[in-house]
Every structure is written in structure tokens, then in C-alpha cells.
C-alpha distance (Angstrom), angle and dihedral (degrees) to the residues before:
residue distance angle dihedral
X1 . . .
X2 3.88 . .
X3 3.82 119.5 .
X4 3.67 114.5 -89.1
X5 4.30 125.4 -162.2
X6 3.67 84.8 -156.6
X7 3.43 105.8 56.4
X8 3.82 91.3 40.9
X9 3.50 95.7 60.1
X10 4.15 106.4 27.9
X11 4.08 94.7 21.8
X12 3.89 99.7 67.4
X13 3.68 130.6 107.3
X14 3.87 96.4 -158.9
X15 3.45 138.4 56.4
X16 3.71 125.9 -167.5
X17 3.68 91.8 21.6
X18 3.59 105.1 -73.5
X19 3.79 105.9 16.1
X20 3.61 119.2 112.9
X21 3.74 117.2 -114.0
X22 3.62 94.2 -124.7
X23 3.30 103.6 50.5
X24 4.05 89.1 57.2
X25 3.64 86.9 51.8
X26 4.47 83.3 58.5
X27 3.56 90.8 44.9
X28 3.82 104.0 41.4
X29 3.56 93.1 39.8
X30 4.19 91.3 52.9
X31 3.82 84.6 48.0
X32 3.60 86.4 48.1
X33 3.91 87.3 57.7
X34 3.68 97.8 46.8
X35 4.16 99.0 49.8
X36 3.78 96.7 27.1
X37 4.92 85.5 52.0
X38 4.42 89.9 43.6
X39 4.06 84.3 51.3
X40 3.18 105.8 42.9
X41 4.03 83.3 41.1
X42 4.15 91.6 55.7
X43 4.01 89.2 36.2
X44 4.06 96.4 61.2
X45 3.67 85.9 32.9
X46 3.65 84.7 64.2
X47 3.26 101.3 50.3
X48 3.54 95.4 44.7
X49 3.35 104.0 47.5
X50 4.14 103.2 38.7
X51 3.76 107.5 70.0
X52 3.92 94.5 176.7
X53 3.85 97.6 68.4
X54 3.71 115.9 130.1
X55 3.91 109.0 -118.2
X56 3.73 94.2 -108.7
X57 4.28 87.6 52.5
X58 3.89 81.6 47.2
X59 3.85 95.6 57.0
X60 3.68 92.3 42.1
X61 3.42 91.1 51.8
X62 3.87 94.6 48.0
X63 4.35 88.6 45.7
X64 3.21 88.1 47.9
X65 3.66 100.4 50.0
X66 4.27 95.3 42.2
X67 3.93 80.6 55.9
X68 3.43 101.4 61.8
X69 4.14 90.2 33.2
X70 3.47 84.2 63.2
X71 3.44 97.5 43.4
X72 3.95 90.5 55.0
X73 3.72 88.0 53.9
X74 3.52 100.9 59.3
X75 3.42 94.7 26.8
X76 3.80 80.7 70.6
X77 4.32 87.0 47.1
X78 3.57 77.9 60.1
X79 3.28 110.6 53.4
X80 4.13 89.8 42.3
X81 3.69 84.2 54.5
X82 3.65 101.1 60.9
X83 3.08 96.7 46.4
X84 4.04 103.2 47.9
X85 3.90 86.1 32.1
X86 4.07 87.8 -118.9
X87 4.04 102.4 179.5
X88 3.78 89.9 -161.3
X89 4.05 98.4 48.6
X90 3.66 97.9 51.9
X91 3.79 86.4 46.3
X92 3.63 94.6 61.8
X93 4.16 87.8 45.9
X94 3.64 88.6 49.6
X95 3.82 94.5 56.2
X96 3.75 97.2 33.2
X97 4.13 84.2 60.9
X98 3.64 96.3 52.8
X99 3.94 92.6 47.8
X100 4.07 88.0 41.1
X101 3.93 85.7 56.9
X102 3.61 98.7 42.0
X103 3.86 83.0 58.0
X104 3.81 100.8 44.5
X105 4.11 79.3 55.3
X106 3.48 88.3 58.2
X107 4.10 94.9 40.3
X108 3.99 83.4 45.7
X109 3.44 96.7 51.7
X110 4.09 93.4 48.5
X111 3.52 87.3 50.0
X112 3.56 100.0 58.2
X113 3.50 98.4 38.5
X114 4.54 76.1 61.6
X115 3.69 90.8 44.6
X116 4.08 88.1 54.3
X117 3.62 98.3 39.7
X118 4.24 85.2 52.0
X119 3.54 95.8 46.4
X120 3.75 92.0 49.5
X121 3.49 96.5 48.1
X122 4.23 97.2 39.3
X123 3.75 86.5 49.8
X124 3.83 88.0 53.5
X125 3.53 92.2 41.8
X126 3.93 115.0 33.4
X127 3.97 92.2 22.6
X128 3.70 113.6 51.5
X129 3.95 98.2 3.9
X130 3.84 99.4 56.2
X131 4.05 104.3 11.1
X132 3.89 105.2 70.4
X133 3.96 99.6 176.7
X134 3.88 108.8 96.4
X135 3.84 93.1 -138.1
X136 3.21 93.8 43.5
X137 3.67 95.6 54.3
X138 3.59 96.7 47.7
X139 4.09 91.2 53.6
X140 4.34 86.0 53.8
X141 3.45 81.3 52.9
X142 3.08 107.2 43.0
X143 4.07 89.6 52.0
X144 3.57 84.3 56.5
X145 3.44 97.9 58.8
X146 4.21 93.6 42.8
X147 3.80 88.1 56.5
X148 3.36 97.2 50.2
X149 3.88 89.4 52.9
X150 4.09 92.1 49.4
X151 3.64 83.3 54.6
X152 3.67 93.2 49.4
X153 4.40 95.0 46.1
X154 3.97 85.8 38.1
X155 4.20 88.6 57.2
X156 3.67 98.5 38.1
X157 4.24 90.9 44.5
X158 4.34 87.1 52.6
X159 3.88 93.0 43.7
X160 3.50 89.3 41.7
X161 3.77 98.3 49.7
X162 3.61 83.8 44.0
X163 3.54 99.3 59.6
X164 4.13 90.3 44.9
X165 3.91 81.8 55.6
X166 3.55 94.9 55.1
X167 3.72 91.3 42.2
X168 3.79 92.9 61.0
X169 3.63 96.4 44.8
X170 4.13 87.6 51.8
X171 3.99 80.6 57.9
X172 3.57 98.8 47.3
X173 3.76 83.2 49.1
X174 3.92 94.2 55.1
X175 3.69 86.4 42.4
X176 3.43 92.8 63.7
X177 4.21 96.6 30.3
X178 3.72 78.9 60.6
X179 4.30 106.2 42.4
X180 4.19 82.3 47.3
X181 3.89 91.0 54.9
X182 3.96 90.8 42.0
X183 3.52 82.9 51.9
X184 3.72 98.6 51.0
X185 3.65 94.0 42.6
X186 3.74 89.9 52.1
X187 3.67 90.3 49.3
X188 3.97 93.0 50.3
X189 3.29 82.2 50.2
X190 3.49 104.2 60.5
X191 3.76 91.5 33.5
X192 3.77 87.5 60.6
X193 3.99 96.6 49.8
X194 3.94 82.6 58.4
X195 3.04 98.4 52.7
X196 3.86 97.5 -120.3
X197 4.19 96.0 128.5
X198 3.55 115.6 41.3
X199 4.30 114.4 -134.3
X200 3.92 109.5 -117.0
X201 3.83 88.3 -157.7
X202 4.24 93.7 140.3
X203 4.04 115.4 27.7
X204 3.29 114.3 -170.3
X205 3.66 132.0 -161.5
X206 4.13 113.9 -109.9
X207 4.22 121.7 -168.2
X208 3.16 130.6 -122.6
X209 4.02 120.2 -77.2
X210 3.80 101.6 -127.1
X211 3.32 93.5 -179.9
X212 4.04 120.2 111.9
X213 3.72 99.1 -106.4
X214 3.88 87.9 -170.1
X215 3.66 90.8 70.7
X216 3.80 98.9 43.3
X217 4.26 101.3 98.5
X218 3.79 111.1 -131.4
X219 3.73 96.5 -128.3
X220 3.95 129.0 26.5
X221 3.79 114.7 -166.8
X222 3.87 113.8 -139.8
X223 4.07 86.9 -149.9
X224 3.50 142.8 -59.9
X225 3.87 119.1 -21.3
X226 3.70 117.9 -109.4
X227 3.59 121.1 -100.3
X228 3.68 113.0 -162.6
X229 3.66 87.9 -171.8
X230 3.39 100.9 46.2
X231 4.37 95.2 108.4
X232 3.62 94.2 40.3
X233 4.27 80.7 54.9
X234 3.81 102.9 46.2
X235 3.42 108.6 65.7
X236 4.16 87.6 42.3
X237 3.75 84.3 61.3
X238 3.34 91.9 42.7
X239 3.41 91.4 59.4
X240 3.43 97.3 50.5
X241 3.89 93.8 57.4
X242 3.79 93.6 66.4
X243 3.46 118.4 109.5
X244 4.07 147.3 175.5
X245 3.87 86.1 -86.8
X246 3.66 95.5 42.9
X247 4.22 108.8 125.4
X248 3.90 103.4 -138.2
X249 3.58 110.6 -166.6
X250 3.81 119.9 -126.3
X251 3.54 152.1 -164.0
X252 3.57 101.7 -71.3
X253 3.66 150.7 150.2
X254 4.17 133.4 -157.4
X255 4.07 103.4 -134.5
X256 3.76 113.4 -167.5
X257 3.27 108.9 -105.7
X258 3.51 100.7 -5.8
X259 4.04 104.2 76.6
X260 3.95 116.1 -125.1
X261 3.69 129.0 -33.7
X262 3.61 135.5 178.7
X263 3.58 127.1 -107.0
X264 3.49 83.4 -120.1
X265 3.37 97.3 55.7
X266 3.86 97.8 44.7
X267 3.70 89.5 59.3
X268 3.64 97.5 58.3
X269 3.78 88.9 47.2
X270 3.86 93.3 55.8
X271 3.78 80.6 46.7
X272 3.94 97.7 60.1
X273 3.59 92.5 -117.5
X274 3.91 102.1 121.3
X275 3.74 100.7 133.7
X276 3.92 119.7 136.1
X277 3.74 93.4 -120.0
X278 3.57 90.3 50.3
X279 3.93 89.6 54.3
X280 3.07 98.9 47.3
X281 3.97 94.4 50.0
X282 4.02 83.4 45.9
X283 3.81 89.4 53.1
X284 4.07 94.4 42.0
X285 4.08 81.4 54.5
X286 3.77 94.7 51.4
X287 3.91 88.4 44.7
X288 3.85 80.9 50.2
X289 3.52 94.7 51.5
X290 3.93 102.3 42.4
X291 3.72 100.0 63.0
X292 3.50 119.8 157.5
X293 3.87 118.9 -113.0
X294 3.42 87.8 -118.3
X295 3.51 100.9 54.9
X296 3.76 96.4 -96.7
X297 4.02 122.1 112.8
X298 3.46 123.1 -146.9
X299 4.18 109.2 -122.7
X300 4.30 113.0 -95.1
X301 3.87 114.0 -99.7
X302 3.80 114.0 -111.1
X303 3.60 110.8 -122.6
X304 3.99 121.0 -154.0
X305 3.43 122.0 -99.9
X306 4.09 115.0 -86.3
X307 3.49 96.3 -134.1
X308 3.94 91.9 56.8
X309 3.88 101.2 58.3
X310 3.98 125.4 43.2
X311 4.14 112.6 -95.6
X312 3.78 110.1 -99.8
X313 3.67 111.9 -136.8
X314 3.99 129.6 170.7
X315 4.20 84.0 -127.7
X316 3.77 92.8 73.5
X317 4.25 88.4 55.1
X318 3.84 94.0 41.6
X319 3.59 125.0 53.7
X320 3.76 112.1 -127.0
X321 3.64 106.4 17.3
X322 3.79 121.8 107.1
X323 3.43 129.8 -168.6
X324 3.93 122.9 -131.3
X325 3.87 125.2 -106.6
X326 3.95 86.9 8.2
């Protein structure tokens, strides 16, 4: 794999060797908190407090002290960031550093172009003007020239550690840019091996319906639905249809001649027993007999009189059979 500049700095999980990233995030951010709140304390103190400020000390002052107010704030995102693992929160941090820096560059640079013009102008003044001793003038400036080099190692150490700071909170952001998408991938993954999202590998190109969807009906039936009950139903509702008037067909025979009997009743006639009371009793026992389901019986049919139609025997049908009593 060839060497990369990117990777080296933004693509590391450590900082200081063996520290993980996201515990420098917790750290720097909290220290973040603490130096960014006591300036932004003595800033608006400042300002508050010192009424004789020029107007450009003023605005400085009031720059100076939103800066680090803002800093505070997301130094705070930050530090809730790392340790919930918010994407979005460390993001903001992240930025916020690189625009904080590319203003203390600025604030750097004015300040040393004040520290030069000073040291020019005290050397001028204090050292060769008022100090008249040659050693002693080449100590003042000498001074002059140290403190404007602790100035100069004391900006370039802050920016510098304030670049490394936003470096490792740019890899704690890839480190968790990347574990989200190895997380998503995985879950596609998995959702895909169930079946849940259907791959669009091959789209193909359909025509347009010109059909009139309006008169298409939602739901044809293929037939009748199937009743499982419907035999043990019927003759239950058959049942219940039966009435007084209801004409219940019986057991009976057409006679030539002699209208319709019963089985029944031809039986006891080819018997000999063709008395009234025995009809009647025979037609009570048929009334018996043909009850309705319900509980309702149908009335008894009224037979004609014996004496007015000729007695029906099986003799006069079949040659030499004769009937008792006849």
C-alpha cells in the first residue's frame, strides 16, 4: 500500500504513542473548558470594568472575549461527544478548532508585529537614549531581544499544540465516520441475507399501462366462498321453514276408484279389520306418528265412508286368493 500524508496524520487511532484517540478528545476538550471559561471570564471582565479603553482596545477586547465564549461552548459539544460517541458534536468541535487556530494566527501575528515595534522603540528609547554605560546598554538590549524570542517560542508552542489538538479530534472523527459506515454496511448486509431489501442489480425499463385503471375492480371473486358448514345448516333451516300450512307428503297409495289410502290402512283392510273404531284408532296412530319436528302435527286425512265405495282386496287382482270375512 503506498505511503499516504493523509492517512498519517487524520487516519490514526492514537495519539501520543499509545493513547487512545478518544480519550484525548475527553481530556483536551475538559481542558478546553477550563482555559477557554477563566478567559472569557477575565476578557468581559475587562471590558466591563475599564471604562477608559480606546474604542479599538474595546473591540478587541469584545472579539476577543466572543472567541473564547464560543470556544467554551463547544468545547463542552466536545467533550459530550466523546464520550456518547455523538458524530455531529465532535464535528462542530473539530471545525470550531481549525477556525479558533486560524484566528490565534492572526492574533499571534498582530502581537508580534507589537512586541517588535516595542522592542525597537524601548531599545531606542530606554537603551541608548537614557542608559549611557556601554555594558549596560547592551544587557537592556539584550533583554529586549530575549523577550521578544519567549514571545515568539511561547506563540508557536500554543498554535502548535493547537493544531496537534485539532489533528486528533479530525481522527477521532474519521474513527467514528468509519465504525458508523462499518456498521451500516454490516447492517445492509444482514438485512439483505434476509431478504428484507431487495438488490436493484438489473433495472429494466417497463411501458406505460394504458389501460383505464379507474375501471379495473379491486377484487374479483373466483365464486362463492366455501362454507364448511353449509350441510350441517340446510336441513336446520329447513326445518325452520315448516309451518301449520306446510303439505308433508306421506305414505300413500292412489287406489282406482277408491281415492288414496295409506299403506297402513290397506293392510288392515286385506286383514278384515275395517271397523270404524279400528280406523279411527289407525288414523289417531298415523296422527301419532306424523308429528311435526317442531312439535306441531299436521290434521288426520278423512277417509270416505266404507259403505260408499266397493272393498279393495288383493283377491280381485290375483286369481285364486280370497280374502277372509269378505
Amino acid at each position: 500500500m503506498p505511503f499516504s500524508y493523509r492517512e498519517f496524520f487524520f487516519g490514526g487511532r492514537t495519539f501520543c504513542c499509545c493513547v487512545p484517540v478518544r480519550i484525548g478528545v475527553i481530556i483536551m476538550s475538559l481542558l478546553g473548558i477550563v482555559v477557554a471559561g477563566v478567559l472569557s471570564i477575565v476578557l468581559w471582565f475587562e471590558v466591563a470594568s475599564t471604562p477608559d479603553m480606546t474604542s479599538g482596545e474595546r473591540a478587541g477586547f469584545i472579539v476577543a472575549g466572543l472567541v473564547e465564549t464560543l470556544l467554551f461552548v463547544v468545547s463542552s459539544l466536545g467533550f459530550v461527544g466523546a464520550i456518547v460517541r455523538k458524530q455531529l458534536f465532535v464535528q462542530l468541535y473539530a471545525y470550531f478548532l481549525y477556525v479558533h487556530f486560524l484566528l490565534n494566527i492572526g492574533v499571534a501575528g498582530y502581537l508580534l508585529y507589537l512586541v517588535t515595534h516595542f522592542s525597537a522603540n524601548a531599545t531606542t528609547e530606554a537603551c541608548q537614549d537614557t542608559i549611557q554605560n556601554k555594558q549596560a546598554q547592551s544587557q537592556c538590549t539584550g533583554f529586549l531581544k530575549v523577550a521578544e524570542e519567549v514571545y515568539l517560542v511561547v506563540a508557536a508552542t500554543v498554535l502548535l499544540v493547537e493544531l496537534y489538538v485539532a489533528l486528533v479530534v479530525t481522527r477521532y472523527l474519521n474513527q467514528l465516520q468509519n465504525e458508523k459506515r462499518s456498521a451500516r454496511g454490516l447492517r445492509l448486509e444482514n438485512e439483505e441475507a434476509f431478504g428484507l431489501v431487495l438488490k436493484a442489480k438489473v433495472r429494466y425499463s417497463a411501458l406505460p399501462d394504458e389501460r383505464d385503471q379507474s375501471q379495473t375492480p379491486v377484487y374479483s371473486s373466483y365464486g362463492p366462498d366455501f362454507d364448511p358448514y353449509e350441510e350441517i345448516h340446510t336441513p336446520i333451516r329447513k326445518e325452520r321453514r315448516l309451518s301449520e300450512d306446510s303439505e308433508i307428503q306421506h305414505d300413500e297409495e292412489e287406489v282406482s276408484g277408491d281415492g288414496f289410502r295409506t299403506h297402513s290402512r290397506i293392510s288392515l283392510e286385506e286383514q278384515g279389520q275395517t271397523d270404524p273404531a279400528g280406523d279411527r284408532a289407525a288414523d289417531d296412530s298415523e296422527n301419532t306418528h306424523n308429528k311435526l319436528p317442531t312439535g306441531l302435527s299436521f290434521p288426520a286425512l278423512r277417509l270416505p265412508v266404507d259403505s260408499e265405495f266397493p272393498k279393495y282386496t288383493l283377491s280381485d287382482h290375483t286369481p285364486g286368493l280370497t280374502t277372509p270375512g269378505l
